[in-house]
ZADO-1210 file (C-alpha; in nm, 4 decimals, padded with zeros to 6 digits):
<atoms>
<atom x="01.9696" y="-01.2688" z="-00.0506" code="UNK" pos="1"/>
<atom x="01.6977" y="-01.4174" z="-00.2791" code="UNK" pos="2"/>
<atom x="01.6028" y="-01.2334" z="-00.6308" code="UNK" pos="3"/>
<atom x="01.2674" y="-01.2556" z="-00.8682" code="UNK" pos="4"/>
<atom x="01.2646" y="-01.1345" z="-01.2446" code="UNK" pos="5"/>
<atom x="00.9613" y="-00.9732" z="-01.3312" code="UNK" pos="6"/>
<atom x="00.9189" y="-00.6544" z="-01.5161" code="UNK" pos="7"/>
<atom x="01.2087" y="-00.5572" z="-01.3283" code="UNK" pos="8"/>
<atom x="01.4863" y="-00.7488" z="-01.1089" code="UNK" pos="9"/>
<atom x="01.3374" y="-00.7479" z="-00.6969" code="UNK" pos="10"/>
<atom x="01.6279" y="-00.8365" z="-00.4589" code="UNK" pos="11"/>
<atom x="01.5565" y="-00.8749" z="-00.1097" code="UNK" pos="12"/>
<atom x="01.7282" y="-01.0100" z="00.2253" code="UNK" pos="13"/>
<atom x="01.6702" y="-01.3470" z="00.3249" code="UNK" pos="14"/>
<atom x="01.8672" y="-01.3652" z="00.6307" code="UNK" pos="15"/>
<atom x="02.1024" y="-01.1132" z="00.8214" code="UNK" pos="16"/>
<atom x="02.4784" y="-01.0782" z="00.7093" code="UNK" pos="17"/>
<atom x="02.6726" y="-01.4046" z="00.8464" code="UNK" pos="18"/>
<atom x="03.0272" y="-01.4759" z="00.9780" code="UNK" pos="19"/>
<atom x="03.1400" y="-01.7307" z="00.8290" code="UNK" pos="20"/>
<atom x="03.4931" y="-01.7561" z="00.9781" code="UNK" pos="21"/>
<atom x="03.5409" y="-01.8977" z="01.3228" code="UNK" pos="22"/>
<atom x="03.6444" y="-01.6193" z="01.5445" code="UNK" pos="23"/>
<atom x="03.8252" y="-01.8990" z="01.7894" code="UNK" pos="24"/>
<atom x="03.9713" y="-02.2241" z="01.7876" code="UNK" pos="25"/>
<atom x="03.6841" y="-02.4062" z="01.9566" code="UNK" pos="26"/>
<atom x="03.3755" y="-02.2079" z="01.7865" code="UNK" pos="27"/>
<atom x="03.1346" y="-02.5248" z="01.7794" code="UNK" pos="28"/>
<atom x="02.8154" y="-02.2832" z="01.8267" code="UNK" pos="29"/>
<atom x="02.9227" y="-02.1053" z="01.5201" code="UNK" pos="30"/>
<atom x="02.9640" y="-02.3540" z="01.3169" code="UNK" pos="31"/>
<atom x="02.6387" y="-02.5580" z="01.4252" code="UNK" pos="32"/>
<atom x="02.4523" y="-02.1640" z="01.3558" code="UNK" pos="33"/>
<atom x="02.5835" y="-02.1417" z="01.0052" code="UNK" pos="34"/>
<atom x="02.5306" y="-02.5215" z="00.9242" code="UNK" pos="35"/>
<atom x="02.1411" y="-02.4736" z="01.0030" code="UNK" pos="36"/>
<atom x="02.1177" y="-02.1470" z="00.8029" code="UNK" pos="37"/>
<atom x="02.2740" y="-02.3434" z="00.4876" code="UNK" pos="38"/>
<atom x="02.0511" y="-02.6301" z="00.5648" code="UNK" pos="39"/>
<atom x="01.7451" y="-02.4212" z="00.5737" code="UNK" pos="40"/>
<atom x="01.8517" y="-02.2870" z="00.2597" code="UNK" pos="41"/>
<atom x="01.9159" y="-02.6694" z="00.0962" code="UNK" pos="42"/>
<atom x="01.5997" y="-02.7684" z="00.1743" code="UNK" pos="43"/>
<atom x="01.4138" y="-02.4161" z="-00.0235" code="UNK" pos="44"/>
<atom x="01.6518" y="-02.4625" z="-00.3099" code="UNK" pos="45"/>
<atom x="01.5018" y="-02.8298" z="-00.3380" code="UNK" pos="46"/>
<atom x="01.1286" y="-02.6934" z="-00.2324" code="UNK" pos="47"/>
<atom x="01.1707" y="-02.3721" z="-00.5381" code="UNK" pos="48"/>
<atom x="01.2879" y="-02.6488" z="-00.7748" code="UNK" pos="49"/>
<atom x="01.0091" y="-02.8454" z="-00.7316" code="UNK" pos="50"/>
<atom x="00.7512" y="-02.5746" z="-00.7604" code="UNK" pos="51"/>
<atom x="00.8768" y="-02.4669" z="-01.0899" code="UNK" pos="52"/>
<atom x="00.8639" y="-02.8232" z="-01.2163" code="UNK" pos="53"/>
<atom x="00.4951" y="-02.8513" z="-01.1654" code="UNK" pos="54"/>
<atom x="00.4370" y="-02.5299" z="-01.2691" code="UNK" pos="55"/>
<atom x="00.2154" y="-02.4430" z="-01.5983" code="UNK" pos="56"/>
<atom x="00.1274" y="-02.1280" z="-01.7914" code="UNK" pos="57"/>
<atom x="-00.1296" y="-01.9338" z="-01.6559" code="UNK" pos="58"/>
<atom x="-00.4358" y="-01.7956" z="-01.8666" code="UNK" pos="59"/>
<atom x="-00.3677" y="-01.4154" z="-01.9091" code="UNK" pos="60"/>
<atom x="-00.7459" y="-01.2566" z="-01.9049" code="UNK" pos="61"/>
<atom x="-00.8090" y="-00.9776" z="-02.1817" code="UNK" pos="62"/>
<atom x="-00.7010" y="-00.6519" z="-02.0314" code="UNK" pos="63"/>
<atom x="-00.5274" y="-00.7729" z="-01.7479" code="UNK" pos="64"/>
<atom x="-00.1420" y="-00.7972" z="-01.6901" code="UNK" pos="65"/>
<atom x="00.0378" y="-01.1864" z="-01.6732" code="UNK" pos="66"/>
<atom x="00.0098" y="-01.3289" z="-01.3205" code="UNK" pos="67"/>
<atom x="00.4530" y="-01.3172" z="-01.3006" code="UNK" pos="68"/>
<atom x="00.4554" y="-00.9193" z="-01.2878" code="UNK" pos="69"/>
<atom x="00.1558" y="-00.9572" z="-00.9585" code="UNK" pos="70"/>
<atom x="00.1524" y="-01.0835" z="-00.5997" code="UNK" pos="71"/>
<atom x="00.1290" y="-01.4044" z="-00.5167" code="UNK" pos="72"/>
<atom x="-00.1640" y="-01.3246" z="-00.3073" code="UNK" pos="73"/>
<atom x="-00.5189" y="-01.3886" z="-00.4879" code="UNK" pos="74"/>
<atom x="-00.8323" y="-01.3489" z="-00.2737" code="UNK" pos="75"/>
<atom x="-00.9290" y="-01.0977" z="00.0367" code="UNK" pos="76"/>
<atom x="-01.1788" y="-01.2317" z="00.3176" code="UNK" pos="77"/>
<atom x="-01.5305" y="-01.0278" z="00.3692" code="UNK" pos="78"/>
<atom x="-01.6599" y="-01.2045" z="00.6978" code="UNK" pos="79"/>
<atom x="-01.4453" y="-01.4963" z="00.6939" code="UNK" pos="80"/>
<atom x="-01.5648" y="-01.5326" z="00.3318" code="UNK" pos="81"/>
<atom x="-01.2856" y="-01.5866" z="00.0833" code="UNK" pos="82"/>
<atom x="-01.3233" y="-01.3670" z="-00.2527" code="UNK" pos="83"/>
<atom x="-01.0929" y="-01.4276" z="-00.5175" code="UNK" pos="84"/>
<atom x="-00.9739" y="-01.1438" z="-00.8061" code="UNK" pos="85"/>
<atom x="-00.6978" y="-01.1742" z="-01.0758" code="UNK" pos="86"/>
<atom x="-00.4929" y="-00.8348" z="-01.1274" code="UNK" pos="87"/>
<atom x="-00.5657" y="-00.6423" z="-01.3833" code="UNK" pos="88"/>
<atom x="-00.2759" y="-00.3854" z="-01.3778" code="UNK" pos="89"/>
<atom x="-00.0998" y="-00.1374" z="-01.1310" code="UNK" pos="90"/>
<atom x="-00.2201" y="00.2129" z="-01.0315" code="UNK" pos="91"/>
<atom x="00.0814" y="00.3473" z="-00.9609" code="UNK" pos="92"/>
<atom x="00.3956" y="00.4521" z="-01.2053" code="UNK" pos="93"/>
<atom x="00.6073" y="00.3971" z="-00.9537" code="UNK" pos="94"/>
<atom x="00.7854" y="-00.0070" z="-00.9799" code="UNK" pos="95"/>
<atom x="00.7714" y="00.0252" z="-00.6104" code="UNK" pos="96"/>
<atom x="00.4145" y="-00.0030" z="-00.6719" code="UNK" pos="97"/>
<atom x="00.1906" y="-00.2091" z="-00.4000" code="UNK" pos="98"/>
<atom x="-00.1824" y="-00.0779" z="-00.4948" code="UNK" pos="99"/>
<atom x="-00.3256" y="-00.2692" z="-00.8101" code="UNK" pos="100"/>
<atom x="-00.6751" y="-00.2424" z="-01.0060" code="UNK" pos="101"/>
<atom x="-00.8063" y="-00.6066" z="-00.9910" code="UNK" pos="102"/>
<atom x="-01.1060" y="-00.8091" z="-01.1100" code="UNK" pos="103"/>
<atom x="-01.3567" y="-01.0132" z="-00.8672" code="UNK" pos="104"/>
<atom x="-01.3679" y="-01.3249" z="-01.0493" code="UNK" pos="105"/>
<atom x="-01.7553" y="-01.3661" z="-00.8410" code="UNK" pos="106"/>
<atom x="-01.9033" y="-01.0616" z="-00.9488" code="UNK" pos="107"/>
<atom x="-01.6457" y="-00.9343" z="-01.2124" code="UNK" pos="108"/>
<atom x="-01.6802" y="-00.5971" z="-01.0156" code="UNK" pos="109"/>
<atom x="-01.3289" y="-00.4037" z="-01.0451" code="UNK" pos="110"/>
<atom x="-01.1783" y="-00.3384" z="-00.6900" code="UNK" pos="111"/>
<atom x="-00.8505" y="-00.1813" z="-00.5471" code="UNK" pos="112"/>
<atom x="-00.6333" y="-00.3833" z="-00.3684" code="UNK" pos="113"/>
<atom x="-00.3189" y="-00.2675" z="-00.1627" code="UNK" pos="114"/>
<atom x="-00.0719" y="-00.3902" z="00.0461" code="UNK" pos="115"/>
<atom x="00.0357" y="-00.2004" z="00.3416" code="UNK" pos="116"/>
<atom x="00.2374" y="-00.2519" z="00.6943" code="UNK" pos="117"/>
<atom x="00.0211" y="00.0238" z="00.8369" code="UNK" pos="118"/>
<atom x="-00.3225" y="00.1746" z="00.7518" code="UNK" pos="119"/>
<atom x="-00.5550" y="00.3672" z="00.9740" code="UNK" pos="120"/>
<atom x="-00.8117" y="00.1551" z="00.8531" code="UNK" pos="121"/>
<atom x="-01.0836" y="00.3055" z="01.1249" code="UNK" pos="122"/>
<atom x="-01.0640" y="00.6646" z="00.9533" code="UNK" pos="123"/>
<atom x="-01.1329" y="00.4971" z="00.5678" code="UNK" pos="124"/>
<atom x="-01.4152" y="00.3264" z="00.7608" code="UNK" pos="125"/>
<atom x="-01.5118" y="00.6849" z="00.9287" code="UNK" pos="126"/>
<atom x="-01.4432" y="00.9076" z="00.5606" code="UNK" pos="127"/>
<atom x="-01.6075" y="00.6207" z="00.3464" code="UNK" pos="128"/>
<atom x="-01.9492" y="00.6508" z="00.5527" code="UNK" pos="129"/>
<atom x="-01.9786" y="00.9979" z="00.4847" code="UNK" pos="130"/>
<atom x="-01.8862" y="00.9462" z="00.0690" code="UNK" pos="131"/>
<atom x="-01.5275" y="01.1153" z="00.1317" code="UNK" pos="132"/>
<atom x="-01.3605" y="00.7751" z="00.0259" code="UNK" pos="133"/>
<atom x="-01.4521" y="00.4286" z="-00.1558" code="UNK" pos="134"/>
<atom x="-01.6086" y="00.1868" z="-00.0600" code="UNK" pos="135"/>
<atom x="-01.3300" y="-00.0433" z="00.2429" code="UNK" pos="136"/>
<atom x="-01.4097" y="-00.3833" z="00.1564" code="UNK" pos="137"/>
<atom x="-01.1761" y="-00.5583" z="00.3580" code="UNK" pos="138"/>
<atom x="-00.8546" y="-00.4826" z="00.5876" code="UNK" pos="139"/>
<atom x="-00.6554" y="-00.7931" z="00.6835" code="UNK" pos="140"/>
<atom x="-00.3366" y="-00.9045" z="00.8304" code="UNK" pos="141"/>
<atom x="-00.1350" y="-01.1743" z="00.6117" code="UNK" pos="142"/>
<atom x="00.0559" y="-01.2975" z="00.9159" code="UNK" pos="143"/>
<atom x="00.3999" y="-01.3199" z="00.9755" code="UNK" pos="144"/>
<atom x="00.5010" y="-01.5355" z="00.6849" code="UNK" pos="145"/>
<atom x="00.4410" y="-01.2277" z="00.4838" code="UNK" pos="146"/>
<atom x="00.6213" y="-00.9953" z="00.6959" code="UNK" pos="147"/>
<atom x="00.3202" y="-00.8615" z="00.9037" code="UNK" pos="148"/>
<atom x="00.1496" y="-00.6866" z="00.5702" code="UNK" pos="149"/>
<atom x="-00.1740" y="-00.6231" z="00.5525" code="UNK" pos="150"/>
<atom x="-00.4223" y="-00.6768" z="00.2345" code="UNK" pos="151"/>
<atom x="-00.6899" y="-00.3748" z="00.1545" code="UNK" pos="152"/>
<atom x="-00.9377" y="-00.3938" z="-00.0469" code="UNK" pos="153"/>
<atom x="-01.1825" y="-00.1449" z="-00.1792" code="UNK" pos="154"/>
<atom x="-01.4161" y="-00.0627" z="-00.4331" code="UNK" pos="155"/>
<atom x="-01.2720" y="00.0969" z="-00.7506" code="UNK" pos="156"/>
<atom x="-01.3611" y="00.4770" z="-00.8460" code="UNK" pos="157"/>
<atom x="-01.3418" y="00.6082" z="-01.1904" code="UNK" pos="158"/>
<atom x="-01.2043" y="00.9132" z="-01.2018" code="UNK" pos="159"/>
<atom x="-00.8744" y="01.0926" z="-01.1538" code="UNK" pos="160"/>
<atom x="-00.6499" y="01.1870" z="-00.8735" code="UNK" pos="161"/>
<atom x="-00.5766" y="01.6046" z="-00.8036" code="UNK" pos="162"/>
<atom x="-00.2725" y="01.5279" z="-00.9047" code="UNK" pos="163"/>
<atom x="-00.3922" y="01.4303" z="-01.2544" code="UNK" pos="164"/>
<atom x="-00.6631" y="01.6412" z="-01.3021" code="UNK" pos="165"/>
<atom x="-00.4997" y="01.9761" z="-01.2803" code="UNK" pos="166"/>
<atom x="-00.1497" y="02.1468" z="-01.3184" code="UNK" pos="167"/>
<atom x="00.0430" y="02.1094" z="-01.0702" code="UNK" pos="168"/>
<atom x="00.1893" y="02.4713" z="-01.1781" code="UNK" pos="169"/>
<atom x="-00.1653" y="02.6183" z="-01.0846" code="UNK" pos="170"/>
<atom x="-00.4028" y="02.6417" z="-00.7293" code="UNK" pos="171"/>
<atom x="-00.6308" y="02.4183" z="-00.6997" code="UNK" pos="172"/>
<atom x="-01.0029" y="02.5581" z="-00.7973" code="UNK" pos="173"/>
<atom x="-01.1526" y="02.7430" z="-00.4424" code="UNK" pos="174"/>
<atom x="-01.4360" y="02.4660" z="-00.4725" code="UNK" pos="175"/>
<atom x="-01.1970" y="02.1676" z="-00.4831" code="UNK" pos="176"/>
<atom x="-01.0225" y="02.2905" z="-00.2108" code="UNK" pos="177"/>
<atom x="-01.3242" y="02.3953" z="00.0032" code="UNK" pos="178"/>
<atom x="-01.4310" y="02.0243" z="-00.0512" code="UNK" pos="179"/>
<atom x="-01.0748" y="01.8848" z="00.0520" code="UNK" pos="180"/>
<atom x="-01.1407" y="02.1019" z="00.3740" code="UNK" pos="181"/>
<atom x="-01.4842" y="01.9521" z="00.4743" code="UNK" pos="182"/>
<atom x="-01.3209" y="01.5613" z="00.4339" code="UNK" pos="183"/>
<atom x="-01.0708" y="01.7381" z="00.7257" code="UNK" pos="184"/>
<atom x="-01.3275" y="01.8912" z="00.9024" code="UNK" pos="185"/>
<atom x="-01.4885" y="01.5969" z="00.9594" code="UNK" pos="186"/>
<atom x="-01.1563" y="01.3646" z="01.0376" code="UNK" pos="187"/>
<atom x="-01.0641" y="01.6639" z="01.3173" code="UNK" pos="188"/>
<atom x="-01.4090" y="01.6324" z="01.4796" code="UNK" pos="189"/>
<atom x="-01.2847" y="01.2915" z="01.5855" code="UNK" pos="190"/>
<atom x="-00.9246" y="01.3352" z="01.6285" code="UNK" pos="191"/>
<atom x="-00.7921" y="01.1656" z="01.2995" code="UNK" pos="192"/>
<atom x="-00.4808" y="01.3303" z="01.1022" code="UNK" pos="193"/>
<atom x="-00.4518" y="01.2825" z="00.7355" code="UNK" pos="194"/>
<atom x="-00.0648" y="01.2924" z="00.7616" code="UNK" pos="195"/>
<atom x="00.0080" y="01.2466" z="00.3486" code="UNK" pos="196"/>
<atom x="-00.2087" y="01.5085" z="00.2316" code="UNK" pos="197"/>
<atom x="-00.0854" y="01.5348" z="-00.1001" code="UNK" pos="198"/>
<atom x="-00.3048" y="01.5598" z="-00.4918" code="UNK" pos="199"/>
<atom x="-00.1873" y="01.1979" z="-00.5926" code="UNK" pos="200"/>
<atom x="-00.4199" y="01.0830" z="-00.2477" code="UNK" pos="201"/>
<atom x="-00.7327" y="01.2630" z="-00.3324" code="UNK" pos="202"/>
<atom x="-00.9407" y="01.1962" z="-00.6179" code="UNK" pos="203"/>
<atom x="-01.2113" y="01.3476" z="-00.7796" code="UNK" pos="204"/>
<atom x="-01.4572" y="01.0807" z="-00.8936" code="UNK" pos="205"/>
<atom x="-01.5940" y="01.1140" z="-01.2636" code="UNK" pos="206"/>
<atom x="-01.9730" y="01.2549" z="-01.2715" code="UNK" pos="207"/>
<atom x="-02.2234" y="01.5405" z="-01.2576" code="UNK" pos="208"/>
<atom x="-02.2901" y="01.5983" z="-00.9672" code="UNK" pos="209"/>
<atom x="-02.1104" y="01.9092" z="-00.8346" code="UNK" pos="210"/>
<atom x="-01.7355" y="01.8953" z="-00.6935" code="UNK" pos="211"/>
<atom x="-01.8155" y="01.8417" z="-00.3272" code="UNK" pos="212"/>
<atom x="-02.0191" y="01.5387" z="-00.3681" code="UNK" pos="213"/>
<atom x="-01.6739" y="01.3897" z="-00.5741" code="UNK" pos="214"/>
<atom x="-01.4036" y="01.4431" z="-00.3510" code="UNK" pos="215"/>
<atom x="-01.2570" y="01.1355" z="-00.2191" code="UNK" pos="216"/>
<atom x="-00.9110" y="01.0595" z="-00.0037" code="UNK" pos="217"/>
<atom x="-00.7758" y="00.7348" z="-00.0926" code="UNK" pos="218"/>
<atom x="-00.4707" y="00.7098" z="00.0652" code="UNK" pos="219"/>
<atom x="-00.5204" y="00.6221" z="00.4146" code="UNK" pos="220"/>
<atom x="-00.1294" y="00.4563" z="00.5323" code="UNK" pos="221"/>
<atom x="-00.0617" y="00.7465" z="00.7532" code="UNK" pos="222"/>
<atom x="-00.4247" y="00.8250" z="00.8879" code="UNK" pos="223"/>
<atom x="-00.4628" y="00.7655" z="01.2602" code="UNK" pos="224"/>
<atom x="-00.5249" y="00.9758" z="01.5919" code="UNK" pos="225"/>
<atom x="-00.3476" y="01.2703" z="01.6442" code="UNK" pos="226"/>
<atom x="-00.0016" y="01.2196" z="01.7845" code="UNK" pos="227"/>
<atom x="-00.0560" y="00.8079" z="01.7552" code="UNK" pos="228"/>
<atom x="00.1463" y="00.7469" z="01.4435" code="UNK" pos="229"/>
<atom x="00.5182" y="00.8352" z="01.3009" code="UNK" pos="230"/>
<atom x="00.6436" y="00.8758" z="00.9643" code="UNK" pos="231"/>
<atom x="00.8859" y="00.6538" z="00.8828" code="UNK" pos="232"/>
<atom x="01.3008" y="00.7623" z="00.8845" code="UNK" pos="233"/>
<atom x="01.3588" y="00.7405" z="00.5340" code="UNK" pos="234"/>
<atom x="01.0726" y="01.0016" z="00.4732" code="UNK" pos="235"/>
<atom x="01.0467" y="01.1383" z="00.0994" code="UNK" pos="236"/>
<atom x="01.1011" y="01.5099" z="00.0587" code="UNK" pos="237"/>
<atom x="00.7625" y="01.5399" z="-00.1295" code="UNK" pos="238"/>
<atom x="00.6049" y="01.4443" z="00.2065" code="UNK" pos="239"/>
<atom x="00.8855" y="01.6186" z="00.4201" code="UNK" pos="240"/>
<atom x="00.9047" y="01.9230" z="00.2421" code="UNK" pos="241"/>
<atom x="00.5200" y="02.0465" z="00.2420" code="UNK" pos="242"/>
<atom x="00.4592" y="01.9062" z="00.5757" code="UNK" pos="243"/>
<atom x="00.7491" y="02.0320" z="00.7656" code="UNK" pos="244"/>
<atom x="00.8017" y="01.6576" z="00.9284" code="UNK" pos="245"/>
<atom x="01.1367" y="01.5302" z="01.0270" code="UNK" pos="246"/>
<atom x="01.2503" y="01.1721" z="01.0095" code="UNK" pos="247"/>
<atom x="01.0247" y="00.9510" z="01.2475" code="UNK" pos="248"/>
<atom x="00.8253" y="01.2525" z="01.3991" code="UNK" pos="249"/>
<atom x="00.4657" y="01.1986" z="01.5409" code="UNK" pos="250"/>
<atom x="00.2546" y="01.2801" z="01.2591" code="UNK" pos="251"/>
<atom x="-00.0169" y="01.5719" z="01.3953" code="UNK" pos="252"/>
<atom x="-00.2688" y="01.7920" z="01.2793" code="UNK" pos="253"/>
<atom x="-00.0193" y="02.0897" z="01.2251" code="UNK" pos="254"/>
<atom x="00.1753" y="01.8451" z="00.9313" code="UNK" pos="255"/>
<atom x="-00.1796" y="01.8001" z="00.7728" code="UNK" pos="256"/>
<atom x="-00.2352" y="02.1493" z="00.8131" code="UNK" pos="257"/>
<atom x="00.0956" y="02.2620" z="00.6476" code="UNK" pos="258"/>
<atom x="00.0770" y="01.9840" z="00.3338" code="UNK" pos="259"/>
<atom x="-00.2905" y="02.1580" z="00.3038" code="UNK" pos="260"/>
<atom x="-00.1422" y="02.5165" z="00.2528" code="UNK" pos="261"/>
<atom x="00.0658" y="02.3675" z="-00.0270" code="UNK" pos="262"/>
<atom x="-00.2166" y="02.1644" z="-00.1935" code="UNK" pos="263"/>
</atoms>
């Protein structure tokens, strides 16, 4: 396993569980296995030592959190052109936190910029177009050295989320959830699921215009076709629990349905 100290302590695997023991008296595969697992390992030790040698003190901008607490990632790609941001802090209250507030350092523009395995990138396309969402700058795969994540970026919203903006004791006001119901009127015309439809993923963008024209989903990870994506096993019971999913079901309209009842 390999551990990082940041705001908090991050352990994670960096190889299977091993045997060590030989099983039998002639076990030379085993042995040659393990010796190029410890080798790999040699050689990062050596690498990591190295990096931290050369490495200096980065400038922390006004407003924005040190670099140490952040990804190592630092630019998204619009049309093969690279655009770099600095973090500025996370948007979550969760440490499991992946979605940060950031700063182009081209235009200075504030964006949102998440990290995701899965994200039915299409429908943001599809709900930004018609103002139900921000702004999808970019969607891009990091590659396998990273896992398979993807990067999203996307234009930052003032405002706050349902979740924020009223109690969570109380209905939502009939206009709210009127608008909530036109963003899934136009996803079902096309087939799309929104299958976390929960306050903390919809927003209501700061303004005067009236409440329909400031609705907007932002939480796309388990938006796709209907029947054409699962939750995952290990399911939360604030997702489970409104939505009457099981571990790994198909996510279809009748979950988005049900976690809309309970909005």
């Amino acid at each position: 396993m390999g551990a990082v100290l940041t705001s908090r302590t991050i352990v994670q695997r960096l190889s299977a569980y091993e045997w060590l023991g030989c099983s039998r008296m002639f076990d030379d595969e085993q042995v040659h296995r393990i010796a190029h697992v410890l080798y790999a390992l040699r050689l990062s030790l050596v690498e990591l030592n190295e990096y931290y040698a050369r490495l200096s003190s980065p400038v922390v901008e006004p407003g924005h959190i040190p670099p140490r607490f952040c990804p190592s990632i630092s630019s998204f790609s619009i049309r093969k052109t690279k655009i770099p941001f600095v973090y500025a802090y996370p948007l979550q209250h969760n440490p499991a936190s992946v979605t940060f507030k950031a700063t182009r350092t081209d235009t200075k523009e504030s964006v949102v910029i998440k990290f995701v395995r899965q994200y039915g990138h299409d429908v943001h396309q599809l709900m930004a177009a018609h103002g139900f969402a921000p702004k999808l700058l970019s969607f891009s795969p990091l590659g396998e050295l990273y896992g398979n994540l993807n990067i999203v970026a996307m234009e930052f919203i003032e405002g706050k989320t349902l979740h924020d903006a009223y109690d969570i004791s109380q209905p939502l006001p009939d206009s709210v959830k009127n608008s909530v119901r036109k963003g899934l009127h136009l996803l079902n015309k096309e087939g799309f699921v929104f299958g976390d439809l929960r306050r903390p993923n919809v927003m209501l963008a700061d303004g005067d215009e009236p409440v329909e024209k400031r609705i907007r989903f932002v939480d796309f990870d388990w938006a796709e076709k209907d029947g054409e994506m699962r939750y995952p096993f290990h399911i939360s019971s604030v997702v489970s629990d409104p939505s009457g999913a099981s571990e790994y079901d198909v996510i279809t309209h009748q979950h988005q349905e049900n976690m809309f009842t309970h909005l």
